[in-house]
N, C-alpha and C positions, 0 to 999 in steps of 0.2 A: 227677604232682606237680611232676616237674619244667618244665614247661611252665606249670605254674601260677605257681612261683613266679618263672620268668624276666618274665611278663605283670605278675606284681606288682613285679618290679622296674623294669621299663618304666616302670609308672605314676608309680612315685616319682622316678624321674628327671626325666619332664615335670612333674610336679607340684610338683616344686622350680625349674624353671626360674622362674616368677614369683617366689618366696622371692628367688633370688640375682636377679632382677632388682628387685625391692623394696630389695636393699641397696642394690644399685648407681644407685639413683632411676633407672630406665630403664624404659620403658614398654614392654609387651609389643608382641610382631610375630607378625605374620602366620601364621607357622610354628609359636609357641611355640602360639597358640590353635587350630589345627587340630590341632596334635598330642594337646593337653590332650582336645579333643572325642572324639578319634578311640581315644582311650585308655580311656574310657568316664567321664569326671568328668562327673556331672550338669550340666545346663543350666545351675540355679537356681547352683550353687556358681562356675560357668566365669563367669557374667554377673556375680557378684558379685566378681571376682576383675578382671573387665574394668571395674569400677568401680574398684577401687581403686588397680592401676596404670597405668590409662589405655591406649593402643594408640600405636605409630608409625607408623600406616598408613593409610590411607584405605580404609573399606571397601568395596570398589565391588559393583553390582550381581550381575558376574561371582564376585564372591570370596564373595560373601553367598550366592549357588546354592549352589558347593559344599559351603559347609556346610551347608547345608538336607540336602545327599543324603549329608552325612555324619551326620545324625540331630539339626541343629540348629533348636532349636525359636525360639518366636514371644522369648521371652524374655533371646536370648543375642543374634538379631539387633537388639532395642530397643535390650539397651546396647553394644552394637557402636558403632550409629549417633551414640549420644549421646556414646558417647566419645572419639571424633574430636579430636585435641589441638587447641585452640586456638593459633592463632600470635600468637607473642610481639609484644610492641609496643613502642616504641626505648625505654620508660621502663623495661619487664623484660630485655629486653638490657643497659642501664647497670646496673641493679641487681644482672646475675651477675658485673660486673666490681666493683662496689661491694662485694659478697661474697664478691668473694676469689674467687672459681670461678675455677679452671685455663683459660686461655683456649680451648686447646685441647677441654675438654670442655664451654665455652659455641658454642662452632665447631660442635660435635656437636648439642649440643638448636637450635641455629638453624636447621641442616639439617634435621632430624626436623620440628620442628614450623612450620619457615617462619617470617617476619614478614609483620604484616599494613599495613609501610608499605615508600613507596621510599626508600630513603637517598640522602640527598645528600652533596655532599664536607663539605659542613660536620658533616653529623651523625659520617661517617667521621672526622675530624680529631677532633672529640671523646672517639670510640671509641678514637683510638690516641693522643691526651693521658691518659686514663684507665687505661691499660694493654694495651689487645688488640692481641696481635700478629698479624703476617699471615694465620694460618690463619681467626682470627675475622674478619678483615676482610672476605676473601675468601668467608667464608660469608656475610656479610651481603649483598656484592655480588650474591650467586650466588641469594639469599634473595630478595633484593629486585626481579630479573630476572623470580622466578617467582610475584607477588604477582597475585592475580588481582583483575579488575576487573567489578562487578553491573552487567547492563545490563539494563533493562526496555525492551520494544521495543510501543506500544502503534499496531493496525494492524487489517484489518479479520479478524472470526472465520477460523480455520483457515487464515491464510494462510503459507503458506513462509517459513521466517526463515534466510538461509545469512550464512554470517559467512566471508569470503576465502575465498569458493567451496565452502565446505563446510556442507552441511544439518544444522544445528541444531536443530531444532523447529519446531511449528505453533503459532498462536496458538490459546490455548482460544477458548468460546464467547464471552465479552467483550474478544475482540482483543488479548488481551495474553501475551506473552512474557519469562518473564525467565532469565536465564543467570548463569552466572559465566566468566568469559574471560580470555585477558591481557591487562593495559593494554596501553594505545599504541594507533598509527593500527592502523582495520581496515575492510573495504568491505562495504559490509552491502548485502543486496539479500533485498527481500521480494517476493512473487508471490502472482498465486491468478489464477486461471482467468477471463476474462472482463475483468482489471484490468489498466492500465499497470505495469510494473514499478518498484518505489523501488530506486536505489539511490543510497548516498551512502558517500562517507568520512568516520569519525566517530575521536573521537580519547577515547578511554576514559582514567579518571582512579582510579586504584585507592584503596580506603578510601570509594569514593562512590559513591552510587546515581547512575547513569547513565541517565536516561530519551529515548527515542527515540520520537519521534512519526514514522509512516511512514502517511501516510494515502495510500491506493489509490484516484485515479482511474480512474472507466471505459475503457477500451480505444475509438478509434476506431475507425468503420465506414468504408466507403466506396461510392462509389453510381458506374454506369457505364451512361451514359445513350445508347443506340442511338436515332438520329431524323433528319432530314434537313440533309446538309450545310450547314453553315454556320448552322444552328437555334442559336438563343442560350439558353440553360437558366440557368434563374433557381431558388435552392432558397431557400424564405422570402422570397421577395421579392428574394437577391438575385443580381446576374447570378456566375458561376460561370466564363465563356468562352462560347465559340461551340465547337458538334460541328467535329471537324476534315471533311476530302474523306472519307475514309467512314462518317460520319454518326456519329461515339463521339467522347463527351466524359468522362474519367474523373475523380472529385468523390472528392478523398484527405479524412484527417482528419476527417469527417461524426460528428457527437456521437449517439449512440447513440437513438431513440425515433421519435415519427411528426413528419414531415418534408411541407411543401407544395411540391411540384417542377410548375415551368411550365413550356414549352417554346413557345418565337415565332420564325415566319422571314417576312420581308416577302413575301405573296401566301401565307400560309398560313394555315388554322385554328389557332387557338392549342390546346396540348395540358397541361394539368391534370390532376395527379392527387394523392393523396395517398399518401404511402409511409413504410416502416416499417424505420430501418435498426439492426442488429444488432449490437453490439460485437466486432470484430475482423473482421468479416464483409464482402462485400462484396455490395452489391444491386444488381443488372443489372434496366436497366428500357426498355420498349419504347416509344417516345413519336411514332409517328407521327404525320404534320402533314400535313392532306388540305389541298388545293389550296383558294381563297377562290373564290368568283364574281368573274368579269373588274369585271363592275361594282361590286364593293366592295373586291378587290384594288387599283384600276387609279383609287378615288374621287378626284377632287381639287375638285368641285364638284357636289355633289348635286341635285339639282331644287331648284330655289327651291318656297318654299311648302309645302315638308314637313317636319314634324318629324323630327329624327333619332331610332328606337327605340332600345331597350335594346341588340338583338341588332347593330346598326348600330356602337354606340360598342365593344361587344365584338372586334366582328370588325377596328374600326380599333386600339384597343389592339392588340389580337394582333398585327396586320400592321406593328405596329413605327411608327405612326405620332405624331408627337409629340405630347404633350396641348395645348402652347400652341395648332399646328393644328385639333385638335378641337376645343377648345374654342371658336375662332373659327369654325366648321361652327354650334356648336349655339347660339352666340351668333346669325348670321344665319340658322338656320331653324327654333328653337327645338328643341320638343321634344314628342313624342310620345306620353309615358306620364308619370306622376306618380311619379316614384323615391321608394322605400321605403326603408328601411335595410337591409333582405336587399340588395335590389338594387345598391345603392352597396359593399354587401361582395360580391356580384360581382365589379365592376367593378375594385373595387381584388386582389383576388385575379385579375385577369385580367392584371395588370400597372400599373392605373391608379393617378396618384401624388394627393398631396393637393390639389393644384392643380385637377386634371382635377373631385375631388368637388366640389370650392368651389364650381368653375363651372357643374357642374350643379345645385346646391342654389341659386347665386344665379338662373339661368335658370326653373328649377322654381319660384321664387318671384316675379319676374316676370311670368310667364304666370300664375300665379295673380293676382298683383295685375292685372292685365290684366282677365284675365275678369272679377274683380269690378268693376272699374271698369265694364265694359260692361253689365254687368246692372245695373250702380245707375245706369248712364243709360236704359236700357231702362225702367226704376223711375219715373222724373223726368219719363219720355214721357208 
């Protein structure tokens, strides 16, 4: 009995704690509602109680556990959550000096509940034309230090969002993030695997939705071309450098996807291939360059009387020879084969520029007006 009724006087003393804080317009803490729970007061009556005089606390994830494992149900953490005090705004701050409230006990709810702007000297100077003396002032200062600022940060799905070096969250599935933080400068830096990194310093503005666009570029690749000293490598058509003395030429910054890399050195086969580079990656590629025939390394005047072939003008592209020079070759000895459009995309993927096509298209048509000339005198015989 007697253990019983010490248990019932326990309850009544927690139980009255909200009462004497209801006189005192003071909103329950932290302590007053675990102890209410832990005392055995129903959920249904503790949530309805957390309605009424509201909370001075934030109830964070951690704090919400423990009371789950002190027996609190789905109905105590709703209104927990929802009853989070709103912070004051400078119009309810003037209006507890307007009402006479003791400055001191307006110093007290500004602390508790925060404001939701930053004060400036002039709002200050207003505050103490109206009456607040230093302790309210000094809460509002201290208020207003810790006013926090929304930032949505919109970048690609799940990528890392750190705010002054510390990990904040992922982006959901539609790339977007958003926080609550303190105003002022802060350096944001977002990541994800395969992407350039953002980072920037951004300058948050509290009371405002804050939106930050961080779009993530691909990561460059890079390519390291092994092949014969002094080989000139062309990627796309364009030159890159020449292989140093042992035959490696390395190709920074390379955009990520399939890639057309050439390789030419005077008296060599030209070396062709197509490749495939990797974001962050680097692709080692092997481009040997076999030796040309002395007679088409070494050409500077072909047989008269023959036309230059396809594999002719190849071998001279590769071998680093000028196109104005070809072209004066296939001007005095024509031409060989009747070029196609594969075949002029060859030539130009061999190294050859738009000049060298001109001159074979206007040669090509030439020897055709030629030959028909001669058959329509052939015709006339």
């Amino acid at each position: 009995m007697r253990i019983a009724a010490l248990a019932f006087l326990t309850l009544l003393t927690v139980v009255a704690l909200p009462a004497q804080a209801q006189e005192a317009s003071k909103p329950m803490n932290k302590n007053q509602v675990m102890a209410l729970l832990k005392a055995g007061m129903e959920n249904q009556e503790l949530a309805k109680k957390v309605q009424q005089f509201s909370i001075d606390f934030e109830p964070t994830d951690e704090y919400l556990q423990a009371l789950r494992q002190a027996g609190a149900q789905e109905v105590l953490i709703q209104a927990l959550r929802a009853a989070h005090p709103k912070p004051l705004t400078r119009e309810q701050v003037l209006e507890l000096l307007a009402g006479h409230v003791p400055s001191q006990r307006a110093a007290m709810l500004v602390s508790q509940r925060g404001i939701d702007f930053v004060p400036d000297e002039e709002y200050l100077g207003t505050l103490h034309f109206a009456g607040a003396e230093e302790a309210l002032l000094a809460a509002v200062r201290a208020a207003g230090e810790a006013v926090p600022a929304q930032l949505e940060v919109a970048t690609s799905p799940s990528a890392e969002v750190c705010l002054d070096g510390q990990l904040v969250g992922r982006a959901d599935n539609e790339g977007r993030l958003a926080m609550s933080t303190k105003h002022g400068a802060h350096l944001l830096k977002v990541s994800l695997a395969g992407k350039q990194d953002f980072v920037q310093t951004i300058s948050l503005t509290p009371g405002k939705a804050n939106q930050v666009s961080a779009a993530l570029t691909d990561l460059s690749g890079s390519v390291l071309v092994r092949t014969s000293p002094g080989g000139e490598v062309f990627l796309d058509n364009v030159s890159k450098g020449q292989a140093d003395a042992s035959g490696e030429l390395a190709i920074p910054g390379v955009s990520p996807g399939t890639h057309n890399l050439r390789v030419t050195a005077p008296g060599k086969a030209y070396f062709g291939q197509s490749i495939t580079v990797v974001a962050g990656q680097a692709s080692n590629v092997d481009a040997p360059l076999a030796d040309l025939p002395t007679t088409v390394a070494t050409a500077t005047s072909p047989p008269a009387g023959r036309g230059m072939s396809k594999q002719e003008i190849l071998s001279l592209v590769a071998g680093g020879v000028p196109s104005e020079r070809i072209a004066k070759l296939m001007v005095a000895r024509g031409l060989s084969f009747q070029p196609t459009d594969s075949d002029l995309k060859d030539i130009l993927r061999a190294g050859g520029d738009d000049l060298l096509i001109k001159i074979i298209r206007a040669v090509a048509l030439r020897q055709a007006e030629e030959i028909k000339a001669q058959m329509d005198r052939r015709k006339r015989d």
